[in-house]
KERO-913906 format. One line per field, with one value per residue (C-alpha): chain; x, y negated, z negated; residue in three letters; residue number from 0. Coordinates in steps of 0.2 Angstrom, whole numbers, plus 5000, padded with zeros to 4 digits. Layout:
BEGIN
cadena: A;...
X: X;...
Y: Y;...
Z: Z;...
residuo: ALA;...
num: NUM;...
This chain:
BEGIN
cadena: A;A;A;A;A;A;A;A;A;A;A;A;A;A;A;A;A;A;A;A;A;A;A;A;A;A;A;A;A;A;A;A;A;A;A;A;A;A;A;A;A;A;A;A;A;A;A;A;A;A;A;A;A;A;A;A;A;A;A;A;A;A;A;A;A;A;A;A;A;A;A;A;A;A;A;A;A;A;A;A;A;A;A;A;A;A;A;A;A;A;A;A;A;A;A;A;A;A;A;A;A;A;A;A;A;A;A;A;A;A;A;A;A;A;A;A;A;A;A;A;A;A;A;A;A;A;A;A;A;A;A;A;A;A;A;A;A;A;A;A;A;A;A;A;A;A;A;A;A;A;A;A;A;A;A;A;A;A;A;A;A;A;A;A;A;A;A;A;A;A;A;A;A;A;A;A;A;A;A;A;A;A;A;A;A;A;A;A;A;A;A;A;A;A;A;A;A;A;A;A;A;A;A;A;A;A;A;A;A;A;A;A;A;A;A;A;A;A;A;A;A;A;A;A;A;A;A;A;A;A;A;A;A;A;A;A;A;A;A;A;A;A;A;A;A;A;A;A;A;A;A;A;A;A;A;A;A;A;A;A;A;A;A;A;A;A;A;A;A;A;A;A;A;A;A;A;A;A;A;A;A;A;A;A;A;A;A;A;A;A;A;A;A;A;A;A;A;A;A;A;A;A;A;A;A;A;A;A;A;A;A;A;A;A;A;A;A;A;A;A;A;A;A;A;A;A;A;A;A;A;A;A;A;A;A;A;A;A;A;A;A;A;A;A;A
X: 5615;5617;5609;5621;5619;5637;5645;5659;5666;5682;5665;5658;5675;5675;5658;5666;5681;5667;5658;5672;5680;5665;5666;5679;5693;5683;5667;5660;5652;5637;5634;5616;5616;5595;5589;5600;5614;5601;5601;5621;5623;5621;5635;5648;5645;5646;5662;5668;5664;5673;5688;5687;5684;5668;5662;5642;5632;5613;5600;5581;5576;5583;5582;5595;5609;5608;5614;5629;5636;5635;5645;5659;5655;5663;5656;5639;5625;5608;5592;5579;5565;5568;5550;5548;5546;5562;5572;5580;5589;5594;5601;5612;5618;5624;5613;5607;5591;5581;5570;5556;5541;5539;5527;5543;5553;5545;5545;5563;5569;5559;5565;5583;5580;5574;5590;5599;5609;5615;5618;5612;5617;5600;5597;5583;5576;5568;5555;5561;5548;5545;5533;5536;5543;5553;5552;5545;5548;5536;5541;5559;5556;5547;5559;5574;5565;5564;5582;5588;5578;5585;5601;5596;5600;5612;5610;5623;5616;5603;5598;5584;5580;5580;5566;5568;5588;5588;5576;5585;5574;5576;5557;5563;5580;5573;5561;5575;5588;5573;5575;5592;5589;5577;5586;5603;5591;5580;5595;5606;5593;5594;5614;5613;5600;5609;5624;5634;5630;5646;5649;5631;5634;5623;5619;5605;5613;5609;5618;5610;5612;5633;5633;5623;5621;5639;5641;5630;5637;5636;5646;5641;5634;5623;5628;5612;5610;5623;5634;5629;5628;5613;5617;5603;5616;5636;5630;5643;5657;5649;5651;5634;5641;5627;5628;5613;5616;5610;5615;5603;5597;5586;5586;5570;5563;5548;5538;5532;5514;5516;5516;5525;5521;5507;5490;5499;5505;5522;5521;5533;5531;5546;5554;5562;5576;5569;5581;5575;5583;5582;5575;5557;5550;5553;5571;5563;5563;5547;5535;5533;5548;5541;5535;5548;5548;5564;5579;5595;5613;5623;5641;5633;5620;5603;5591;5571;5560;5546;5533;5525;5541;5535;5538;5556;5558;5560;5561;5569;5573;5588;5587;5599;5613;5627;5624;5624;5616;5626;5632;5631;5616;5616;5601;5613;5629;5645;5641;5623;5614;5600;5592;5584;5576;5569;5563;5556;5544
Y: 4600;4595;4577;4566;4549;4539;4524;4517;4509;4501;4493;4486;4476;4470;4464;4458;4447;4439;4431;4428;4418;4406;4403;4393;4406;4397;4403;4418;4432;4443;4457;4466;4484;4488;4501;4514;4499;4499;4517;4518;4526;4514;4523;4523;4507;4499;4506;4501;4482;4485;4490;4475;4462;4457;4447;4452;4465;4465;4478;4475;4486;4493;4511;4505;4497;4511;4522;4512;4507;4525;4529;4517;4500;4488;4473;4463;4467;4456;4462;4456;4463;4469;4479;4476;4493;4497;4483;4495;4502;4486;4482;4497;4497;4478;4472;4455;4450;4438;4427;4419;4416;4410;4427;4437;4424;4426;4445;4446;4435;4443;4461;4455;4447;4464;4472;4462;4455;4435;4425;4441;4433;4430;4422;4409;4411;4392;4392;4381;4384;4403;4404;4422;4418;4407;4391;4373;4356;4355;4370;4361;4354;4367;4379;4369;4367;4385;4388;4375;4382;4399;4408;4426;4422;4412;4407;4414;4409;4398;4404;4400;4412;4401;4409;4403;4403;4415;4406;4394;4381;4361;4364;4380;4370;4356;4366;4376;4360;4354;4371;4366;4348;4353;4367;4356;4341;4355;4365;4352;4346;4364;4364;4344;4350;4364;4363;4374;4369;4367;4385;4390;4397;4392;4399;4401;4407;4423;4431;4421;4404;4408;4409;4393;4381;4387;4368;4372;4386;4379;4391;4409;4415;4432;4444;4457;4464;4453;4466;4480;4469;4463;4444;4428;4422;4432;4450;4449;4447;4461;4478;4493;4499;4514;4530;4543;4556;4574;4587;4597;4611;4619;4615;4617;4615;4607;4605;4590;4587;4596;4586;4586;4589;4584;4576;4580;4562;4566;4568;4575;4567;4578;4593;4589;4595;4590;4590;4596;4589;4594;4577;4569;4555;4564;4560;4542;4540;4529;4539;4522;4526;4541;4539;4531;4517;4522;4530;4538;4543;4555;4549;4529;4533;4529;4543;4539;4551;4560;4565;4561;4562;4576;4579;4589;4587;4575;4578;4568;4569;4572;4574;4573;4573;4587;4590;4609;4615;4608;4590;4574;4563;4547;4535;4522;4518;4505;4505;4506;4494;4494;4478;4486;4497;4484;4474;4488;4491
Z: 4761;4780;4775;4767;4760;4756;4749;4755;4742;4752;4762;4745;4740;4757;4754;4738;4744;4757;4741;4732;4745;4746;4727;4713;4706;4691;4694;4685;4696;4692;4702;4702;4696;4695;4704;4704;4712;4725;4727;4730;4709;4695;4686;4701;4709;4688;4686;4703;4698;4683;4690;4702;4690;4688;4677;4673;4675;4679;4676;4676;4661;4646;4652;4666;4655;4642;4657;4662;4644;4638;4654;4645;4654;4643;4653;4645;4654;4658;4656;4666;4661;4644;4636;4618;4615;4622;4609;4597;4611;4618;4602;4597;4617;4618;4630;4633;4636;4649;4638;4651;4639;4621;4617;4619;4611;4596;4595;4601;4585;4573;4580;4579;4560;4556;4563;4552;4567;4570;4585;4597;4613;4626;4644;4647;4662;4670;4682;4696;4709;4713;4699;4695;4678;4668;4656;4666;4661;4648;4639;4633;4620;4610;4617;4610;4592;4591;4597;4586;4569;4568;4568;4576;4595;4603;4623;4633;4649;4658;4674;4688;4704;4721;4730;4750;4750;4764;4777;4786;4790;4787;4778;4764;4763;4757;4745;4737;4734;4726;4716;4712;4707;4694;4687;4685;4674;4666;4662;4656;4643;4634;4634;4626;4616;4607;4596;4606;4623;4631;4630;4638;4655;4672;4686;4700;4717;4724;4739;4752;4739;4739;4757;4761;4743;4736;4733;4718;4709;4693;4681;4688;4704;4705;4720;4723;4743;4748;4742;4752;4769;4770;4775;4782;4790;4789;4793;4807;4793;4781;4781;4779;4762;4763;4779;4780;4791;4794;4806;4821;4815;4830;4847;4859;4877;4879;4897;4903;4897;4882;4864;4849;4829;4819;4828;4844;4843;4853;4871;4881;4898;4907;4904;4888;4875;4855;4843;4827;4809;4793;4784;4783;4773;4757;4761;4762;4781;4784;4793;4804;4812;4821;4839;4844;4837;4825;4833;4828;4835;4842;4847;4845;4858;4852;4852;4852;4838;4846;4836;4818;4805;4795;4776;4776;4796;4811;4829;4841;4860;4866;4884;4895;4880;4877;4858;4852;4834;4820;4829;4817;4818;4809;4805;4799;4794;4797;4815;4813;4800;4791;4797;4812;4804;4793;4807;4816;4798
residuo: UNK;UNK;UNK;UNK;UNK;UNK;UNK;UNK;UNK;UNK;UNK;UNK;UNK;UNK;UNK;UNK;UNK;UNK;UNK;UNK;UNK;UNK;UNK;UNK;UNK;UNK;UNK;UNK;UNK;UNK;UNK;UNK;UNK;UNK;UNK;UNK;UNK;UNK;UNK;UNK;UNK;UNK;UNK;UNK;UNK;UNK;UNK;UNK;UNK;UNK;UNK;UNK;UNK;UNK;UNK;UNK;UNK;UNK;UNK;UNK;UNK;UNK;UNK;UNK;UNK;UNK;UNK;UNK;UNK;UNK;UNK;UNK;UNK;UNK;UNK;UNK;UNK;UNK;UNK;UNK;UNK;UNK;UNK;UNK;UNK;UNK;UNK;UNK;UNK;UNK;UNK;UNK;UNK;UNK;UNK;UNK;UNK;UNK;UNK;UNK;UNK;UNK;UNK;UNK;UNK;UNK;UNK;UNK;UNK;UNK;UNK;UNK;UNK;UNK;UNK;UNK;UNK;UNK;UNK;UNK;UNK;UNK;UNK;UNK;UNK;UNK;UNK;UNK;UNK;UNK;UNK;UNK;UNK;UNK;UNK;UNK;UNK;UNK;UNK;UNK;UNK;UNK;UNK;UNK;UNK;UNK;UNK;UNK;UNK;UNK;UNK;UNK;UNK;UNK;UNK;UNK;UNK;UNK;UNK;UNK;UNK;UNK;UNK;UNK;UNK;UNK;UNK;UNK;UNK;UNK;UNK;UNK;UNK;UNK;UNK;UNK;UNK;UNK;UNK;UNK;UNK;UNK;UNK;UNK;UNK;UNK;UNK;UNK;UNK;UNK;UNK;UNK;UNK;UNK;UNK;UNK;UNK;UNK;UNK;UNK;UNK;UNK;UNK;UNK;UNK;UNK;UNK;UNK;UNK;UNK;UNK;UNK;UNK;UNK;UNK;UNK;UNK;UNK;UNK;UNK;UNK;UNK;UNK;UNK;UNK;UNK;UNK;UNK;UNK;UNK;UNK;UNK;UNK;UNK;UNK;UNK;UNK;UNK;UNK;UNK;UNK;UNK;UNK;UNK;UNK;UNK;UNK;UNK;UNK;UNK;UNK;UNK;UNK;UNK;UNK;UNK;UNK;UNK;UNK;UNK;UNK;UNK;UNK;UNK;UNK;UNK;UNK;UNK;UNK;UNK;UNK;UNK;UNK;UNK;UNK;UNK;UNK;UNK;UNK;UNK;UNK;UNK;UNK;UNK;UNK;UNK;UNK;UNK;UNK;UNK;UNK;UNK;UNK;UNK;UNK;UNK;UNK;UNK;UNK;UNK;UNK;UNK;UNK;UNK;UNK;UNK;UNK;UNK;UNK;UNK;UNK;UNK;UNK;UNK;UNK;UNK;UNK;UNK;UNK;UNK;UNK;UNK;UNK;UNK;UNK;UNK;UNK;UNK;UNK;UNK;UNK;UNK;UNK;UNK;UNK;UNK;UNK;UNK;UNK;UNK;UNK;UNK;UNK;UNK;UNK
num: 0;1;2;3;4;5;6;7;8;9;10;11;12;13;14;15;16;17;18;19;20;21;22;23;24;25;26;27;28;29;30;31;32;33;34;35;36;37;38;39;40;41;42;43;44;45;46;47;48;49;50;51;52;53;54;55;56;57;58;59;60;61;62;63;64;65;66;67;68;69;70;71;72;73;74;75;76;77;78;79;80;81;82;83;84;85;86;87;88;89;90;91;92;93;94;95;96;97;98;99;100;101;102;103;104;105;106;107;108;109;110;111;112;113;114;115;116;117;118;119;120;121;122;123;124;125;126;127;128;129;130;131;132;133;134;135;136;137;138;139;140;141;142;143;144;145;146;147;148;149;150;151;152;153;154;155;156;157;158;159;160;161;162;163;164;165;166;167;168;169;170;171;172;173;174;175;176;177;178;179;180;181;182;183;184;185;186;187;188;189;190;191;192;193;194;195;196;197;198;199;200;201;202;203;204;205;206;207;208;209;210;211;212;213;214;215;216;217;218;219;220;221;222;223;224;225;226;227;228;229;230;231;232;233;234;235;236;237;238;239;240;241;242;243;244;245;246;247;248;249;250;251;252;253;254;255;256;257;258;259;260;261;262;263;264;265;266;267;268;269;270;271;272;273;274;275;276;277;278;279;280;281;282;283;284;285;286;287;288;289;290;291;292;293;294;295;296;297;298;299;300;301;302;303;304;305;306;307;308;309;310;311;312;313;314;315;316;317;318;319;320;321;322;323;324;325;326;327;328;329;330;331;332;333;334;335;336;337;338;339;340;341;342;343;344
């Protein structure tokens, strides 16, 4: 196929070292595997981390971390958002559950007592503020009696998720060292109430919380989009881990006053030369960025779409440009990054 998606994996342990270099040699890094490893190849990008020396996985469902350990990923692996029905394979694939509610709680150590297991490691999740789940304050001490009053799991970790790290403003700043304020007291009650505290890991920076809060790393940080480039603040310093680029396939003269594809919504207001390409929004290119509104390259010169973006194809104008049949065009890559296009939707 002319339309190629890649990952640069020499870009990815750039991206790496960037994080690592904000952090303690002591402190632990997870990196975020869910989704595929945000489209890039959960079992590729896994094995990659492995290599490099990271310290945690992270998946969001079972499904997920079944993939990458029977691939031969040795390292444990969260789940954060681990289904009931989906515990059995949990169990037989090693893989660690996010506990965020006692309903779950309660089903996951009776499903582990009836697996004959002990001391299955979990990870409690505290609700610090973005109130999408997690433990509060007044869930502790009921959540430490049931800890303390059985021998089935064991908490490995205790984690929060800072919901505002990325907006630099003196108003979210505020909101999300509040964040980290609670989760150190909330999170250091558990550990003192436990018999084995000490060893209970923490940690609540995302990519955005490592480059701006890295004061508060706790025990372990999580690295998510940061990996792949995407920076509030350090996108200068990052490499665009993913490229998506396709090749001309047709080449065609339209006259001035004529229009373009579906609903005639392309207009060709001189003599124009449209460049036809073999990709659509099934590929996953937003049919927003038609019209003009989204562009691509040729050479790094930007080149307008004209037209609707159809299902399998998408025209844009090349006037004026040398390109033959066959040339590269690229919608992003190193050069050309994926925040634009954001924006631009």
């Amino acid at each position: 196929h002319d339309t190629v998606f890649e990952i640069n994996f020499d870009a990815l342990f750039h991206n790496l070292d960037h994080f690592r270099n904000k952090i303690k040699p002591t402190t632990k890094l997870m990196c975020m595997v869910k989704a595929s490893a945000y489209g890039s190849g959960s079992i590729e990008v896994a094995q990659a981390l492995q290599h490099f020396g990271c310290d945690y996985l992270a998946v969001a469902f079972v499904n997920e971390g079944v993939e990458i350990r029977q691939a031969g990923i040795k390292l444990p692996i969260l789940v954060l958002d681990p289904m009931v029905s989906a515990l059995h394979h949990m169990f037989n694939n090693q893989l660690e559950p996010e506990v965020c509610s006692f309903d779950f709680l309660d089903i996951l150590i009776e499903e582990v007592r009836r697996h004959g297991l002990k001391h299955y490691p979990i990870h409690i999740k505290l609700d610090t503020g973005m109130h999408r789940a997690g433990f509060e304050t007044a869930d502790l001490e009921r959540l430490c009696s049931i800890l303390n009053s059985q021998d089935h799991v064991e908490v490995r970790s205790i984690f929060s998720h800072l919901a505002a790290a990325d907006e630099m403003s003196p108003e979210m700043d505020e909101f999300t060292l509040q964040q980290i304020q609670l989760f150190d007291r909330n999170s250091t009650y558990i550990k003192r109430s436990l018999p084995y505290g000490e060893a209970i890991l923490r940690h609540t920076l995302n990519s955005a919380g490592i480059e701006r809060f890295s004061q508060y790393q706790f025990d372990m940080v999580r690295l998510g989009i940061g990996l792949w480039g995407v920076s509030c603040c350090n996108e200068d310093q990052l490499r665009n881990v993913c490229s998506f680029s396709t090749r001309i396939m047709q080449l065609k003269t339209v006259k001035a006053g004529e229009t373009i594809g579906y609903s005639r919504r392309g207009v060709a207001e001189k003599d124009s030369l449209i460049a036809l390409l073999p990709l659509g929004y099934a590929d996953g290119v937003d049919r927003r960025l038609g019209n003009g509104r989204g562009s691509f390259f040729i050479d790094g010169q930007k080149v307008p779409t004209i037209g609707n973006i159809c299902m399998d194809l998408t025209m844009i104008d090349v006037t004026g440009l040398d390109v033959r049949v066959g040339d590269e065009v690229v919608l992003f890559n190193d050069k050309q990054g994926l925040t634009e296009i954001a924006n631009i939707l």
